[in-house]
Short mmCIF file of the C-alpha atoms (twelve columns), coordinates in Angstrom:
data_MODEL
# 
_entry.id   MODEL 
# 
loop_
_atom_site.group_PDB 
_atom_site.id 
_atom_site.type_symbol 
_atom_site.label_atom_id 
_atom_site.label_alt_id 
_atom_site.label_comp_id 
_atom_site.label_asym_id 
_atom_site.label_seq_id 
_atom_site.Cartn_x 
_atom_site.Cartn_y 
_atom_site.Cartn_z 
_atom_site.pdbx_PDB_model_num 
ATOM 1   C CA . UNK A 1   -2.573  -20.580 36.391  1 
ATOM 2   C CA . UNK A 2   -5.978  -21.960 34.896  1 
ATOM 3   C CA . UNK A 3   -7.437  -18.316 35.786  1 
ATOM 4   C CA . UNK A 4   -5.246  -16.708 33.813  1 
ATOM 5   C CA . UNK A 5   -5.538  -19.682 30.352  1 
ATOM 6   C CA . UNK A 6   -9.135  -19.528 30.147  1 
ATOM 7   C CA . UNK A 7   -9.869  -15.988 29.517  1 
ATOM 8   C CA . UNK A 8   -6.515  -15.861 27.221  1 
ATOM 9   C CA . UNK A 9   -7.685  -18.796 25.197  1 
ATOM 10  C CA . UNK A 10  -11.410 -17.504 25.137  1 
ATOM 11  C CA . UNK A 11  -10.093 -14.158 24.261  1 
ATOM 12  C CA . UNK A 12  -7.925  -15.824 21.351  1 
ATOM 13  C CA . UNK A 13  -11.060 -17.850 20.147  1 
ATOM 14  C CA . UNK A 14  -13.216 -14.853 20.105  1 
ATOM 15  C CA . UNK A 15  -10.742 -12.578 18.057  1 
ATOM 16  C CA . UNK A 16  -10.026 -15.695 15.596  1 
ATOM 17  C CA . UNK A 17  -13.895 -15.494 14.503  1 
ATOM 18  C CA . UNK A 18  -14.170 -11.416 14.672  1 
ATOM 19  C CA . UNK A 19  -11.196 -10.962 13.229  1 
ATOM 20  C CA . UNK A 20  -12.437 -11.271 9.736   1 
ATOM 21  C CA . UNK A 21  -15.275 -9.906  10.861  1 
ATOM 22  C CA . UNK A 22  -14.366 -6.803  12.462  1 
ATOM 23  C CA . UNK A 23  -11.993 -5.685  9.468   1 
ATOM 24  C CA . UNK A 24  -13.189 -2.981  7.629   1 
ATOM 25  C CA . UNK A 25  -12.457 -1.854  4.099   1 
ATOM 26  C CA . UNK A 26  -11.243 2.062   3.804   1 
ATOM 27  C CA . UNK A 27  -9.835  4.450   1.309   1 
ATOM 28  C CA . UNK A 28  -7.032  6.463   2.058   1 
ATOM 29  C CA . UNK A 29  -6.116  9.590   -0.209  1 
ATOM 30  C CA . UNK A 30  -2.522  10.742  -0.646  1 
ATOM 31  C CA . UNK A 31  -1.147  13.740  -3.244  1 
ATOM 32  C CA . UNK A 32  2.174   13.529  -4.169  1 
ATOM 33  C CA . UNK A 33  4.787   15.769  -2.275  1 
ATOM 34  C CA . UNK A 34  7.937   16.517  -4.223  1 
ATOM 35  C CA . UNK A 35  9.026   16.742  -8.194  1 
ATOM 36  C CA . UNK A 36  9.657   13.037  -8.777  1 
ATOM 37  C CA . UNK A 37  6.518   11.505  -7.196  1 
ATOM 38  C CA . UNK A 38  4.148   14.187  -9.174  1 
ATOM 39  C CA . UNK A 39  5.868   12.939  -12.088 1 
ATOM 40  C CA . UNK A 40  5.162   9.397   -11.886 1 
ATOM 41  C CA . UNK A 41  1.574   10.436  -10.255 1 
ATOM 42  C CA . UNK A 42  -0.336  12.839  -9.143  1 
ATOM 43  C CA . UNK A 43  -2.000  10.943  -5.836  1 
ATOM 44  C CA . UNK A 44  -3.028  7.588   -5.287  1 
ATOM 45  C CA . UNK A 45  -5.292  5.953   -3.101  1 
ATOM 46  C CA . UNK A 46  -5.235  3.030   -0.833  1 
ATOM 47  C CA . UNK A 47  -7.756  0.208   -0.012  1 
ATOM 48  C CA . UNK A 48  -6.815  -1.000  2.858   1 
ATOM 49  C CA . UNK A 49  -8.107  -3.391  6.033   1 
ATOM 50  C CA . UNK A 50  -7.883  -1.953  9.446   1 
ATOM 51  C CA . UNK A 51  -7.845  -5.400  11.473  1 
ATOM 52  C CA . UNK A 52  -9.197  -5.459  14.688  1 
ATOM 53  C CA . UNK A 53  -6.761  -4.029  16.611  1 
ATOM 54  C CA . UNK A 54  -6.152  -0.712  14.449  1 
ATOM 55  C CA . UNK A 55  -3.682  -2.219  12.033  1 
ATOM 56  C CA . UNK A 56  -3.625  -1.430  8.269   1 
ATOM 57  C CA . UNK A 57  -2.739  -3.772  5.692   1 
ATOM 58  C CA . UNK A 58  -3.461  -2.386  1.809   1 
ATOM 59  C CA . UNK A 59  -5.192  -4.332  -0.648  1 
ATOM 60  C CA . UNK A 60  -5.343  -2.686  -3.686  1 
ATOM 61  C CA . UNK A 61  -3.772  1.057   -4.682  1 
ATOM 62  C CA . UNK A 62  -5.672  3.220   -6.971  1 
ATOM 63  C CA . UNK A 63  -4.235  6.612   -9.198  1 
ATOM 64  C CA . UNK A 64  -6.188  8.967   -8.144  1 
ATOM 65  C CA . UNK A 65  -5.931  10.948  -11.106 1 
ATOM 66  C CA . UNK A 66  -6.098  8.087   -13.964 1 
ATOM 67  C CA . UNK A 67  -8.068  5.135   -13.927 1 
ATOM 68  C CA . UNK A 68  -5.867  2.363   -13.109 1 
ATOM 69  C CA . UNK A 69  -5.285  0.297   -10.132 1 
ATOM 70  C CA . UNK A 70  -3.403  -2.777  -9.034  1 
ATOM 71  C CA . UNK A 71  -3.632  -5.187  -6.311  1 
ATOM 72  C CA . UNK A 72  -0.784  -5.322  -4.099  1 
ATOM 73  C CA . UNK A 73  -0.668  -8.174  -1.581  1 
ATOM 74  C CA . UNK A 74  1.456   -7.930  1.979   1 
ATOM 75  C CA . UNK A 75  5.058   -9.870  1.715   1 
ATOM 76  C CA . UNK A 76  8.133   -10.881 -0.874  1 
ATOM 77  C CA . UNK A 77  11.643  -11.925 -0.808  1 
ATOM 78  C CA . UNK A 78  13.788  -10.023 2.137   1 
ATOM 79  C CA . UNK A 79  16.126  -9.061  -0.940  1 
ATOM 80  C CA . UNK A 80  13.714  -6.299  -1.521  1 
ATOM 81  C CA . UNK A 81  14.067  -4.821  1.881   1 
ATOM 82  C CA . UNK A 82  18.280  -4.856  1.231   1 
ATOM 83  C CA . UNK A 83  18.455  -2.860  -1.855  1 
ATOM 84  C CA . UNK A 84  16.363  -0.282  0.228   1 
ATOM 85  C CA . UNK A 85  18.733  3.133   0.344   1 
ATOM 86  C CA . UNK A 86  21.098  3.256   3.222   1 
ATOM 87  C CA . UNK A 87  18.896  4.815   6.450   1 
ATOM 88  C CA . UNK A 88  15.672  3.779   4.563   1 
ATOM 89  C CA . UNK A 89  12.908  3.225   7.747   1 
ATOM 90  C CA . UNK A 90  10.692  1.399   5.602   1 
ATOM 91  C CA . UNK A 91  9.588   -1.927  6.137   1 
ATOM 92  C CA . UNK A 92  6.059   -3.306  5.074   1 
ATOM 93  C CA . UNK A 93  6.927   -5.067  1.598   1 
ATOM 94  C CA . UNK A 94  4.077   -5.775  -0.957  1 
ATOM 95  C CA . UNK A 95  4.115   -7.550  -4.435  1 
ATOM 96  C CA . UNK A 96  2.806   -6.321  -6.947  1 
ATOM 97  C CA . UNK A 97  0.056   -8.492  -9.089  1 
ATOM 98  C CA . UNK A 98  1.238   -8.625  -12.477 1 
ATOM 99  C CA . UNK A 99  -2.901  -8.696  -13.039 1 
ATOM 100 C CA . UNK A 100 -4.705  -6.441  -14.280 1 
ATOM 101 C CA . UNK A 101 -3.084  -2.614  -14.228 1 
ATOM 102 C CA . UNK A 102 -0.278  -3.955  -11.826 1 
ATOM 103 C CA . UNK A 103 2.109   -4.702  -15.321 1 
ATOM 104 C CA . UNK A 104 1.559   -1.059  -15.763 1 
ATOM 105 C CA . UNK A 105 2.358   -0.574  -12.508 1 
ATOM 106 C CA . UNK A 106 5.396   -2.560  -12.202 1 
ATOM 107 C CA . UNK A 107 6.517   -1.065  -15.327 1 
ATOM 108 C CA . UNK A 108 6.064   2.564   -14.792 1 
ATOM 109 C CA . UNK A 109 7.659   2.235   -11.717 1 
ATOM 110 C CA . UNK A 110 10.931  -0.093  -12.273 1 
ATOM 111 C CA . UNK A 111 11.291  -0.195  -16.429 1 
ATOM 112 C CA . UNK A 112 12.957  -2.665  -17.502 1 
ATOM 113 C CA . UNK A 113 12.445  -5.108  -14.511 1 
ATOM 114 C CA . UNK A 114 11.240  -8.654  -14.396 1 
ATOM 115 C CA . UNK A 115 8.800   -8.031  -11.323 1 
ATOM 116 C CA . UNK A 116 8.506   -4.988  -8.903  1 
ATOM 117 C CA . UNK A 117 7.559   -4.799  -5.155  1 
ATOM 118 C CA . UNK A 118 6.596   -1.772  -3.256  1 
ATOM 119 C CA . UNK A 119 7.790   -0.959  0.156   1 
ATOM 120 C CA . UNK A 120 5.590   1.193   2.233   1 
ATOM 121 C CA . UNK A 121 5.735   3.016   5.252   1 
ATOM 122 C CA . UNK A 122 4.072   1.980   8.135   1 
ATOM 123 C CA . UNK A 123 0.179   3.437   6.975   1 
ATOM 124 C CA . UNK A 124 -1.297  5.734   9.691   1 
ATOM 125 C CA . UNK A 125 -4.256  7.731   8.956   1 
ATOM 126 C CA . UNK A 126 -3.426  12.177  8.649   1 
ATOM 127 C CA . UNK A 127 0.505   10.913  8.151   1 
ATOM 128 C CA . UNK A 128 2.739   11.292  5.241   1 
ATOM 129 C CA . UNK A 129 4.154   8.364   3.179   1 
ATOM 130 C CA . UNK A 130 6.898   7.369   1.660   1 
ATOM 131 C CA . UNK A 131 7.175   4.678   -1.359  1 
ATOM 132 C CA . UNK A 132 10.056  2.798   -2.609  1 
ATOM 133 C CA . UNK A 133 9.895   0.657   -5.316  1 
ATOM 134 C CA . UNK A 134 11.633  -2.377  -5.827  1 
ATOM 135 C CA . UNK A 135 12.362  -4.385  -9.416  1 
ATOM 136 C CA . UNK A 136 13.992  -7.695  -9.872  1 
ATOM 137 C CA . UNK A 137 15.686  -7.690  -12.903 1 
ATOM 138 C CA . UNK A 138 16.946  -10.505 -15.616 1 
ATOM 139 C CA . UNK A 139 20.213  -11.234 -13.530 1 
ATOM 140 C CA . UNK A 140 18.577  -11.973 -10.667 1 
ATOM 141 C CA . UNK A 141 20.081  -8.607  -8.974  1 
ATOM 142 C CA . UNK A 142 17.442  -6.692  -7.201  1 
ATOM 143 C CA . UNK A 143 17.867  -2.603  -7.551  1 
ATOM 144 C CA . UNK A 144 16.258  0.089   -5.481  1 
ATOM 145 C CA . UNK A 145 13.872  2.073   -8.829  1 
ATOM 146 C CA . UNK A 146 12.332  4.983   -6.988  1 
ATOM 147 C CA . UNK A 147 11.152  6.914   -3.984  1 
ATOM 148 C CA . UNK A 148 7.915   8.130   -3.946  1 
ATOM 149 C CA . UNK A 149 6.896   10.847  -1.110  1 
ATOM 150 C CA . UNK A 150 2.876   11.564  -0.678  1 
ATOM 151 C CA . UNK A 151 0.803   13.867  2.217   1 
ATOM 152 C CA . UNK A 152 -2.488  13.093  3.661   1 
ATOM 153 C CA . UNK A 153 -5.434  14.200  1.500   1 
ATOM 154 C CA . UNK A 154 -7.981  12.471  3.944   1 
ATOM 155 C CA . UNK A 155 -10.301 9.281   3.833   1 
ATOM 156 C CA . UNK A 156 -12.674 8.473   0.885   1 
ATOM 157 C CA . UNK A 157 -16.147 7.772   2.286   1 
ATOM 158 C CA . UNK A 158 -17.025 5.422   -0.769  1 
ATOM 159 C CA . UNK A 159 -14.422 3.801   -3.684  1 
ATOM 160 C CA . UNK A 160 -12.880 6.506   -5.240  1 
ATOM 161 C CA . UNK A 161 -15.059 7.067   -9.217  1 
ATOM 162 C CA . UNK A 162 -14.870 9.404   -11.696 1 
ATOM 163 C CA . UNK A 163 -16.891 12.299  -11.941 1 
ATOM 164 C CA . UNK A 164 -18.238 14.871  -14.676 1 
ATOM 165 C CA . UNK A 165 -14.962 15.815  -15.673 1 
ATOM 166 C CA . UNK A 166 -13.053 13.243  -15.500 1 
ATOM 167 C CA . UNK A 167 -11.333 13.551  -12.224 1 
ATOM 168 C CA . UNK A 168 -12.398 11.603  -9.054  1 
ATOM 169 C CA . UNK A 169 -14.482 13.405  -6.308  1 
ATOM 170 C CA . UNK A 170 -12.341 14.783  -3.183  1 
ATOM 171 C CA . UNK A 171 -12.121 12.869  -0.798  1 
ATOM 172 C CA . UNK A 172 -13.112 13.624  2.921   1 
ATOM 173 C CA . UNK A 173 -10.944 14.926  5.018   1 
# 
């Protein structure tokens, strides 16, 4: 029994202190797929952590084709995940920072609500994704706002910035 503890608690001490370390800060370019999402946006951008084991949490989403950006942190109430459409497979639910351009944000995507949380599919690199947004309005009631469907663009080798005329360099695919 002591064979098998000491390399799992090693092994646990090791990846405690990497961790952190080995997590590494990426960009990940999506264009919008269908009518309503290309109204709302043209593509956004993630910055996300890829933990040590391959996982991706985002950080921060950025329009691709405007300026703005809003941090988004991982977790929020599990009322967001029931007002979710019937058969809806997504899970990973992030709140929106009313800092900064996340009041935009919130507002573009649920008018009218007191706070807004995205729900994202699970983030895989080349792999469509699908959006829902989430507000929380007045009442109390929480109400499904929007589905938003994007494709892979590709991976952004440096932060996403705005070039000569206007629009943000391509990222690479």
């Amino acid at each position: 029994m002591r064979h098998f503890l000491i390399p799992l608690i090693a092994f646990t001490a090791v990846a405690s202190v990497a961790g952190p370390a080995a997590a590494e800060i990426r960009y990940l370019a999506y264009d919008a797929s269908d009518r309503v999402t290309q109204a709302l946006t043209r593509g956004i951008t993630l910055e996300a952590n890829r933990g040590l084991f391959g996982a991706i949490s985002v950080r921060r989403i950025i329009s691709t084709s405007n300026r703005g950006s809003a941090d988004i942190r991982r977790g929020g109430p599990d009322a967001v995940r029931r007002a979710l459409p019937a058969g809806s497979r997504e899970t990973s639910v992030y709140t929106i920072s009313p800092d900064g351009g996340g009041r935009g944000l919130s507002r573009a995507l649920c008018p009218g609500s007191e706070e807004a949380w995205m729900v994202l599919s699970r983030v895989r690199l080349a792999r469509p994704m699908t959006v829902h947004a989430v507000g929380r309005w007045s009442d109390g009631t929480f109400r499904h706002c929007v589905q938003l469907s994007y494709d892979w663009r590709g991976e952004w080798a440096v932060p996403p910035a705005a070039g000569p005329g206007g629009d943000a360099a391509a990222p690479i695919p």
